[in-house]
LOKE-384889 format. One record per residue: x, y, z of N, C-alpha, C, O in turn. Coordinates in pm, whole numbers, plus 50000, padded with zeros to 5 digits. Example, Ala and Ser with C-alpha at 12.3 -4.5 7.8 and 13.67 -1.06 7.14 Angstrom:
# residues 2
513194943150780512304955050780513204967050780514244966850846;512854977550708513674989450714512905000350787513415011450804;
END
This chain:
# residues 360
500854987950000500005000050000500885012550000501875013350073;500465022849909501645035949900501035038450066500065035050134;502345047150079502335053850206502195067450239503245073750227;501475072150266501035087350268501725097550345502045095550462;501885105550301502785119950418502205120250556501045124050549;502605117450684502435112650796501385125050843500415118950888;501265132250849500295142850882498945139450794498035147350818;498685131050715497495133250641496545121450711495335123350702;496985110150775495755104750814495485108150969494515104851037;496705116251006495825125451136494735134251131494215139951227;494395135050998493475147951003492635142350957492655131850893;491485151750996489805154850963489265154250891488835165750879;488825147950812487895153850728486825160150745485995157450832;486715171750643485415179850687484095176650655483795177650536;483185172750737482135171850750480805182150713480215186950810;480365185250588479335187950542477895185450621477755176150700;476815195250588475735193150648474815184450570474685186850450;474425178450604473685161350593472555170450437471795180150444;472885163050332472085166350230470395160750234469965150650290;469625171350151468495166850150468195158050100467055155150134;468715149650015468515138149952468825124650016468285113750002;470125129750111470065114050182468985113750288468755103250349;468385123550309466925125050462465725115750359465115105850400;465605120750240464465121150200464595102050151463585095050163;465765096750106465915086650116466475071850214466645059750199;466565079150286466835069250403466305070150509466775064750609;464935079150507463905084750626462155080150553461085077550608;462615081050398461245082150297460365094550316459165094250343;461025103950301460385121450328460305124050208460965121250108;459005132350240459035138050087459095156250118459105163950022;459135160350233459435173050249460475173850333460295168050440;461705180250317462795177350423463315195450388463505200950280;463425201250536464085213550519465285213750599465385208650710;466385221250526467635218150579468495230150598469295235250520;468105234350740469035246550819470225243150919470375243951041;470975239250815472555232150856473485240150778474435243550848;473555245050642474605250650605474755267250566475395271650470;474135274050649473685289950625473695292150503474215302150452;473035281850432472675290750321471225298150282470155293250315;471325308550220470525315750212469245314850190469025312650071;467685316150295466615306950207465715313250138464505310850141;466405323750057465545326649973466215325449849465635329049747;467355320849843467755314749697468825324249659469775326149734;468685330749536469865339249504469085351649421467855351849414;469985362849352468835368549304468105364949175468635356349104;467105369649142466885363948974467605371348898467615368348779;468265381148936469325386148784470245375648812470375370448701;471095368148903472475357048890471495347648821472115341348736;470505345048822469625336148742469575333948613469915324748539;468745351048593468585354448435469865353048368469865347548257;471245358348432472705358248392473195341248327473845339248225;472895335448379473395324248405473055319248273473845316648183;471215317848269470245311248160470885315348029470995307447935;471445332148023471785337047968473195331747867473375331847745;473955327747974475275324147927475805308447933477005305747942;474725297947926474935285347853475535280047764476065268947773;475535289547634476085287147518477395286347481477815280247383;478295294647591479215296447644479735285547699480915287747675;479705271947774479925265247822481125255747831481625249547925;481565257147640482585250147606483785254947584484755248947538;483675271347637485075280147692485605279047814484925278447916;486405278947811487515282547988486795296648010486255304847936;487075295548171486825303048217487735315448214488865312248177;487575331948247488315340748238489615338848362489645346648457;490235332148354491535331848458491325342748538490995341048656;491475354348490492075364748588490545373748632490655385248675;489585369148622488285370148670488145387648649487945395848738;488285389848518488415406548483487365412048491487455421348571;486125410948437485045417548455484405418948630483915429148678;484575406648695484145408748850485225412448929485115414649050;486295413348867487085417948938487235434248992487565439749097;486655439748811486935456748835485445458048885485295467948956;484045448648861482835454548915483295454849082483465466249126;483465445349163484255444749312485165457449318484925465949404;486275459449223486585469449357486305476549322486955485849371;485115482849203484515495049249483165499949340482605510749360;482895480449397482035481449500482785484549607482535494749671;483715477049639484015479849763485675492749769486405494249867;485785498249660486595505949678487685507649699488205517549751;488445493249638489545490749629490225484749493489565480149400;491625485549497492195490749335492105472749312492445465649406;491525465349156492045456649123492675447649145492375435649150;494025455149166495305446649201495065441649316495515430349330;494435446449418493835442849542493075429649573492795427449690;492725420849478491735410049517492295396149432492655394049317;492195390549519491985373649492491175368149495490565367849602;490595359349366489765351649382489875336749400490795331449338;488865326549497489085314849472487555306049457486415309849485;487965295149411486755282249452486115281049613486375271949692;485295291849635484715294049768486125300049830487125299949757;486215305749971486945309450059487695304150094488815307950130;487185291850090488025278450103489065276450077489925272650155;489225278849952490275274949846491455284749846492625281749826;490755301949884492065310949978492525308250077493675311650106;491715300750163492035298250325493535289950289494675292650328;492995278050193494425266550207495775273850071496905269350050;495195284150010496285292649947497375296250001498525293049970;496855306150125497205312050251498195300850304499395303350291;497805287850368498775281550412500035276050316501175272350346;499325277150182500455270250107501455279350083502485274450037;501445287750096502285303850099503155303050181504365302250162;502345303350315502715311450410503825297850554504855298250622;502795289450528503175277150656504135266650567503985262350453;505405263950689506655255850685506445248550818505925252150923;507085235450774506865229050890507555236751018508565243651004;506995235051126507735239651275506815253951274506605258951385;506305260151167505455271351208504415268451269504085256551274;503685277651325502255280751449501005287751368501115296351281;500425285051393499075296751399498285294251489498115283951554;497465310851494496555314051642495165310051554494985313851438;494085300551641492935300051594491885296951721491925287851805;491155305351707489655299151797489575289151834489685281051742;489395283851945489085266352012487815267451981487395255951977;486925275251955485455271451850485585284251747485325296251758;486215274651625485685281251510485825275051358486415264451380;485635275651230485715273451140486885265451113488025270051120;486585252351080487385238551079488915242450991490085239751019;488445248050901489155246450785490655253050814491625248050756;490845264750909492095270450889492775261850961493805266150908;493195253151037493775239551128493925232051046495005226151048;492875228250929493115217950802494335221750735495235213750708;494335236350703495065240650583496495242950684497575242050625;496505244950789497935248550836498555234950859499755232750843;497365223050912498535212250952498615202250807499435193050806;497885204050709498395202450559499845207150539500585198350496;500145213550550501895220750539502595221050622503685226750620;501995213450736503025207650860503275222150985503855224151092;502865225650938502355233851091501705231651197501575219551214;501315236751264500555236251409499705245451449499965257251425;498255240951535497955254251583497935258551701498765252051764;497455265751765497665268651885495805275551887495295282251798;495085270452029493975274052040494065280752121494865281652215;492995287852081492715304652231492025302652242491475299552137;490855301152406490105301952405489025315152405489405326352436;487505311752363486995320452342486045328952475485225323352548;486415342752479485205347252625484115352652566484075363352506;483165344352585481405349252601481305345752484480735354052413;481735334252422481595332152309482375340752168482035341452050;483315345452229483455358552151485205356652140485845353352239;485975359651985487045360151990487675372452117487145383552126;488735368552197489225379252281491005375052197491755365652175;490815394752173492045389252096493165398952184494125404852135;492795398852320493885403252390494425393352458495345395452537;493875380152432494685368452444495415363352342496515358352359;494675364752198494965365152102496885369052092497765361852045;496975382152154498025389552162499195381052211500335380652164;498685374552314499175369152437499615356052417500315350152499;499315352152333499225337952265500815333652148501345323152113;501145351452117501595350251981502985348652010503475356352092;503945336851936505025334852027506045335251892505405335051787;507765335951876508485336351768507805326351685507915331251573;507265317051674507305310151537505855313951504505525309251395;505075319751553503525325051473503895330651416504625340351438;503315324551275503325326151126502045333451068502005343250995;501255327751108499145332951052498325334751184498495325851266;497395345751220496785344251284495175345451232494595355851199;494665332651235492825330451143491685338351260491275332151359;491305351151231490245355651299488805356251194488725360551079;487985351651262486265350551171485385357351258485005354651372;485065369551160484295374451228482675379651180482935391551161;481325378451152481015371051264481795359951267482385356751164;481985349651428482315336551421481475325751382480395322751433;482055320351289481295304651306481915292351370483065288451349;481305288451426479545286351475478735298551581477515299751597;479975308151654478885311051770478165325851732477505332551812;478485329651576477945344051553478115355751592477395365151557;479015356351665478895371251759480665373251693481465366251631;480625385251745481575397651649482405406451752481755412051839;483885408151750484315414151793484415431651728484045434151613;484895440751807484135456651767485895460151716486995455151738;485355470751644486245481251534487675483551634488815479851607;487265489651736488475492751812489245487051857490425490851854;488785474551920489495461651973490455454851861491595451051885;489775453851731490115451151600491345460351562492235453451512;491725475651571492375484551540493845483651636495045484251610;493175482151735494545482651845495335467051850496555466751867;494665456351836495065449151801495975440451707496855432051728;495255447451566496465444651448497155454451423497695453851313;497465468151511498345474851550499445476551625500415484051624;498825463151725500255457851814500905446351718502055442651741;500315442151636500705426951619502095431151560502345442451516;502945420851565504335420351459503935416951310503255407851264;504655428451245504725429651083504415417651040503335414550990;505675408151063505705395151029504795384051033504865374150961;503875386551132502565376651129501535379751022501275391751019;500755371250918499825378350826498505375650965498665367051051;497735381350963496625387450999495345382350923495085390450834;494545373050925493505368250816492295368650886492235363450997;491065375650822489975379250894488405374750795487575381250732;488545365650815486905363550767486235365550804485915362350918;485405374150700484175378750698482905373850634481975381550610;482865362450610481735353250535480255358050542479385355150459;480075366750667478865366150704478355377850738477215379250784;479705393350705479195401650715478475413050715478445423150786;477675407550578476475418450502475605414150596474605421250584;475385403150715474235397150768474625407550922473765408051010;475925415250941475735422051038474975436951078475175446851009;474125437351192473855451351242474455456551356473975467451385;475495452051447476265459951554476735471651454477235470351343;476465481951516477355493551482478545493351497479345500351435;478945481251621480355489051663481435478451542482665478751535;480485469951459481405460851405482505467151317482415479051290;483315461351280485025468651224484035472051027483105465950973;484765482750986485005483450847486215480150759486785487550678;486545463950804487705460750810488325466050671489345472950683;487985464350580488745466450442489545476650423490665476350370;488925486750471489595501550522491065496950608492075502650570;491165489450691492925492250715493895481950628495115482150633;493065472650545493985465750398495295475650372496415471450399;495025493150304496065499150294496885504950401498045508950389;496085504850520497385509650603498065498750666498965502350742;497875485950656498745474250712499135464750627498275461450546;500105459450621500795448550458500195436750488499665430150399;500215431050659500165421050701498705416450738498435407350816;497565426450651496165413950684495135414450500495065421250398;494565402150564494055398250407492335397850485492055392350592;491265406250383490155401450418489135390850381488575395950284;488585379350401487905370350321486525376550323486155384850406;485805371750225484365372050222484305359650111485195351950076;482975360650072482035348149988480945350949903480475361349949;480245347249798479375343749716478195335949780476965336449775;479125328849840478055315449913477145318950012476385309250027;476815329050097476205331250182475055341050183473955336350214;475125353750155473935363350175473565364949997472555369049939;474665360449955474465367149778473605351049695473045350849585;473795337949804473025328049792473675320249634473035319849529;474865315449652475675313849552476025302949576476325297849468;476215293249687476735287549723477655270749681478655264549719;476655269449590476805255249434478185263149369479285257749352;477905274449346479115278449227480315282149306481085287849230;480825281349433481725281249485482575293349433483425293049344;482065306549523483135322349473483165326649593482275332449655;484255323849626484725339449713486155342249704486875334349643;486945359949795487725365249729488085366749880487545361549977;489185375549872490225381749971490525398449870490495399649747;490735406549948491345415550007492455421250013492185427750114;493415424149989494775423550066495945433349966495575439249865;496805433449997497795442349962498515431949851498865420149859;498585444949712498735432449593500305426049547500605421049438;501055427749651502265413749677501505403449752500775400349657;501255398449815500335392149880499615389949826498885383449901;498915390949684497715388849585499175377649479499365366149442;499725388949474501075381249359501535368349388501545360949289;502015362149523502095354149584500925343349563501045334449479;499725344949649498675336149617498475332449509498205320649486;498575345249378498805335849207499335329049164499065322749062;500705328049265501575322949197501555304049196502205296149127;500475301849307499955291549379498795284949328498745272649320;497645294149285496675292749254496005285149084496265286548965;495145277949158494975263649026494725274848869494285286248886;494965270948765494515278948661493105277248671492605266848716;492315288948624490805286848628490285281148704489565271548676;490515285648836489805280648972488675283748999488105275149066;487935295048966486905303748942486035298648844486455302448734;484675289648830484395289848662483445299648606482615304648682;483455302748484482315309948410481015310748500480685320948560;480585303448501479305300648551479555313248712478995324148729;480245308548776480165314648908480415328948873479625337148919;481355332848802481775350648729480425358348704480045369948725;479895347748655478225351148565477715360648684477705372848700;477235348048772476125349948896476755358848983476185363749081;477765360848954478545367349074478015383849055477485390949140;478365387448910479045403448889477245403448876476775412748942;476525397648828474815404848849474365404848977473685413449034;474835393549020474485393149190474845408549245474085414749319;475575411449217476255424449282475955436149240476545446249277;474935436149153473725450249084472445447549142471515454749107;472115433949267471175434349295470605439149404469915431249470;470755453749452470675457649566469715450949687469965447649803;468415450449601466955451649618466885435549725466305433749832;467835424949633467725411149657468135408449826467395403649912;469675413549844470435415649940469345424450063469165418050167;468825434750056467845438250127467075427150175467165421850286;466355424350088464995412150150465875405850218465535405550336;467305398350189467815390850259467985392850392467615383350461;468455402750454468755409550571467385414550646467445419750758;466365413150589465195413450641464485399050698463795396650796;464955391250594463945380850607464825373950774464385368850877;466415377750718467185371250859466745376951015466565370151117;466645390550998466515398251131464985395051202464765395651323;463785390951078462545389551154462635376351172461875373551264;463525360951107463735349551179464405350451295464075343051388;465565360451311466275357751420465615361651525465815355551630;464585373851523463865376451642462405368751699461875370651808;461875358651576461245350051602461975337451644461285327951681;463165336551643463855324851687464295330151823464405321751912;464525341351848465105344152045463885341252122463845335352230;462775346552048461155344652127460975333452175460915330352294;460865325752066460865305352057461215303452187460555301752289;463105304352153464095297352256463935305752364464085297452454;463745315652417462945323152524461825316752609461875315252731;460745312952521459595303952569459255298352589458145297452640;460555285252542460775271752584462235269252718462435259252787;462925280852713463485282452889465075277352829465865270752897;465325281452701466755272052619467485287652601466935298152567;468865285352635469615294552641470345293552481470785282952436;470395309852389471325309552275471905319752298471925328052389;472755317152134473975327252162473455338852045473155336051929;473435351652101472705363052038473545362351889474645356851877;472865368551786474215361851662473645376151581472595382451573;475035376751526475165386451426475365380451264475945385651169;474815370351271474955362751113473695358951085472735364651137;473565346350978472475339650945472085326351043471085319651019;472575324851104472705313151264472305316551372472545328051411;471665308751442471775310551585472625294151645472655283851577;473155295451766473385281451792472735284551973472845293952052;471995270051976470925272752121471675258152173472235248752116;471275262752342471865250952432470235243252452469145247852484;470785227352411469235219952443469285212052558468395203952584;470515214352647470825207752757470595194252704469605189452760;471075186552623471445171452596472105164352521470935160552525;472685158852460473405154852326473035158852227472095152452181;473365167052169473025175252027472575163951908471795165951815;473295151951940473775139251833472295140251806471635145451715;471855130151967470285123451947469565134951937468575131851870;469495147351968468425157451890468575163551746467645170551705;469515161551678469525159551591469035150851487468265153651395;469715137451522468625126751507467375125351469466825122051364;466985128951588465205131451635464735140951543463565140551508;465515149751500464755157351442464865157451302464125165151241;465515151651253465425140551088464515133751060464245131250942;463565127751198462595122651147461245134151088460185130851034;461545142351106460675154351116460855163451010460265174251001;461735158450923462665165050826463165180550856462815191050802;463905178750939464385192050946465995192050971466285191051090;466785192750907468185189050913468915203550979468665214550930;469785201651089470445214651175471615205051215471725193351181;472405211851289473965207451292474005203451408473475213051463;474165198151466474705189251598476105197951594476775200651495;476395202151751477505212851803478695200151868479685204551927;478565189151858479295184351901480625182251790481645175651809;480375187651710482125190851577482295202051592482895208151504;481795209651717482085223751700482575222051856482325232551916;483015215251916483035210952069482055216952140482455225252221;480705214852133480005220952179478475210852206477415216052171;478455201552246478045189052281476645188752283475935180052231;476185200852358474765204952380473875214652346472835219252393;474815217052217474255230852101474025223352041474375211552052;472965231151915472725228851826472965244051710472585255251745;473545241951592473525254851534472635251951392472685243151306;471645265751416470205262851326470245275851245470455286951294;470025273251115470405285151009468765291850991467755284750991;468755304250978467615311351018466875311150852467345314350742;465585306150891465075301950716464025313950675464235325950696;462905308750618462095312050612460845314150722460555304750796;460055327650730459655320850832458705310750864458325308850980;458235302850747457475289450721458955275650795458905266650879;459785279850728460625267150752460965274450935461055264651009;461065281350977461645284651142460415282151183460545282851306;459215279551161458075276851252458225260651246458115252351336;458445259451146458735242151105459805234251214459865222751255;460455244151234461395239251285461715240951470462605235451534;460735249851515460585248351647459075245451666458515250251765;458315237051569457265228851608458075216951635457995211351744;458845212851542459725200851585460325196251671460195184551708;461525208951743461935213151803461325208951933461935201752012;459515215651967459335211752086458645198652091458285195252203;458315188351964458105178652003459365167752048459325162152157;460045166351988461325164252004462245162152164462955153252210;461695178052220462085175652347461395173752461461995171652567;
END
C-alpha cells in the first residue's frame, strides 16, 4: 500500500451538512428542510439567474483566469484598486492558498478553540501547528489573542462574525490589536457573514487593507448573495500578497458560471435587502421561541443562531430528521449540547421549532 505523508491520516475530514437527499431517502420524506449550512433561504437573486440562463452557450470556453470583469465590478464596490483582490473556489480554496504560501513545517498559527474547521486543516496540511485560544462569552478575545503570539507565529485566522457562535468582535478592539501585532505575522479575517451584520460597533475592516501589509480580508458568494453551488469567494489584501497567492493558485479556479452569477448578483441591491430582512425577523422570532421554551442561545450577528438543548446535540439531531428538518449537531464544533440552526424562512423556522418542541 503507498504510504502517505504522515500528517494526512491525522486529520479530519470535513464534514458537510447532511444533504436533502440522503433525509428524503433513508427516512422516505418527501418534504425535508435543511438549516445546517447557512445558506441563504431565499435562493439567490433572479438577475444571477437570468445571467446564468443567459450564458449557457458559452459553456465550452475556459473560464476568464484572471476574473476581469468581476474583478473591476468588486473593487469598484468595495473601493479598492484591482490589484487588490483574489479570487478562489469558495473561501476555502484562499484559506488553504494562505497556508500554502505562508506555513513551513515547525510554524504556528493562532485560531479559535470554536471556530471554522478549515484554517487547522490548511495549516497542519503544510506541517504546521495550531495553537487554540480560548473564546470569552463566546466571543474572539484577541487580547489573548496577543498573548498567545510566540516567535514562530506565522498566521493568525480571525472570523468574524464567528462560526459557529455568531457574535463579532468591535472596530476598536480590531484596530489596536492588528496594530500591536508584529509585521511579520499575516493577519487573516473572515468575513463570510458580514452583510448579515447590524452591531454598529462592528470593524469596516477593508479600510485598514492599505494601512497594514500584514492582513488579508475574506468574504464569499456563498452566503447572503446565495451562491453557494458555484463556489466564489475573494480576499482583500495588499497586491504582493495577491502576487504570491497567484503564483499558487489552480489555473481557472473560478468557473464561468460562478463570474456570471457573481458580477449580476452584485447590481442586485433590492435582493440583498429582502435578505437581511427576512434574517433579522427569523432571528427575532427564533430568540422568542428559545425564550419560551426556557433554552439558552447565543445572540448572533449572522444567518445562525446556535441554542443550548441541555442534551446530546447527536440524538436531537437525530430526532429531528425524522421530522425533516436537518440542523447541525455542536458536538464538531466542541460544543456537545448546542445545536447550530440557520435562520430560514419564516414557514421553515416555525417548522422547525414545532419540531423542536416535540422532540424535546
Amino acid at each position: 500500500m503507498l504510504k502517505p505523508r504522515n500528517v494526512v491520516p491525522k486529520m479530519q475530514p470535513y464534514i458537510p451538512g447532511k444533504p436533502i437527499s440522503d433525509v428524503k431517502r433513508e427516512l422516505g420524506l418527501q418534504n425535508v428542510i435543511k438549516l445546517a449550512s447557512n445558506e441563504n433561504p431565499l435562493g439567490c437573486s433572479p438577475l444571477a439567474k437570468k445571467a446564468v440562463q443567459d450564458m449557457v452557450d458559452d459553456l465550452a470556453l475556459y473560464p476568464d483566469g484572471n476574473c476581469t470583469e468581476l474583478r473591476y465590478a468588486l473593487s469598484e464596490n468595495l473601493d479598492v484598486a484591482p490589484e487588490q483582490l483574489i479570487f478562489g473556489n469558495g473561501s476555502d480554496e484562499i484559506v488553504e492558498m494562505i497556508s500554502h504560501v505562508y506555513i513551513e513545517p515547525g510554524d504556528e498559527a493562532l485560531i479559535g478553540d470554536v471556530t471554522f474547521s478549515r484554517y487547522q486543516a490548511s495549516v497542519e496540511l503544510m506541517g504546521g501547528s495550531c495553537k487554540e485560544v480560548p473564546l470569552k462569552n463566546h466571543t474572539f478575545d484577541l487580547d489573548a489573542f496577543y498573548n498567545a503570539i510566540t516567535d514562530k507565529t506565522k498566521i493568525i485566522w480571525l472570523c468574524n462574525p464567528n462560526n459557529p457562535t455568531g457574535t463579532v468582535y468591535h472596530a476598536v478592539t480590531q484596530l489596536e490589536f492588528i496594530s500591536a501585532v508584529p509585521k511579520n505575522i499575516l493577519v487573516v479575517i473572515d468575513e463570510a457573514y458580514n452583510e448579515y451584520v447590524t452591531d454598529p460597533l462592528y470593524p469596516e475592516t477593508i479600510n485598514l487593507v492599505d494601512r497594514f501589509d500584514n492582513v488579508i480580508v475574506l468574504r464569499t458568494f456563498s452566503k447572503i448573495y446565495g451562491l453557494a453551488s458555484l463556489r466564489l469567494g475573494y480576499g482583500v489584501t495588499n497586491p504582493e500578497i495577491v502576487d504570491l497567492l497567484n503564483r499558487i493558485r489552480e489555473p481557472f479556479n473560478v468557473n464561468s458560471v460562478a463570474q456570471t452569477a457573481a458580477l449580476a448578483a452584485l447590481k442586485d441591491k433590492d435582493f440583498l435587502q429582502k435578505s437581511k430582512k427576512n434574517n433579522e425577523s427569523g432571528k427575532k422570532y427564533l430568540y422568542n421561541a428559545f425564550e419560551e421554551m426556557g433554552l439558552e442561545y447565543i445572540p448572533t450577528q449572522a444567518n445562525f443562531i446556535m441554542v443550548n438543548i441541555g442534551r446530546d446535540s447527536r440524538q436531537i439531531f437525530s430526532e429531528l430528521l425524522k421530522y425533516g428538518i436537518i440542523v447541525r449537531s455542536g458536538d464538531i464544533f466542541k460544543m456537545d449540547n448546542w445545536l447550530r440552526v440557520t435562520i430560514g424562512t419564516p414557514e421553515q423556522n416555525q417548522a422547525f421549532i414545532n419540531a423542536l418542541k416535540k422532540v424535546l
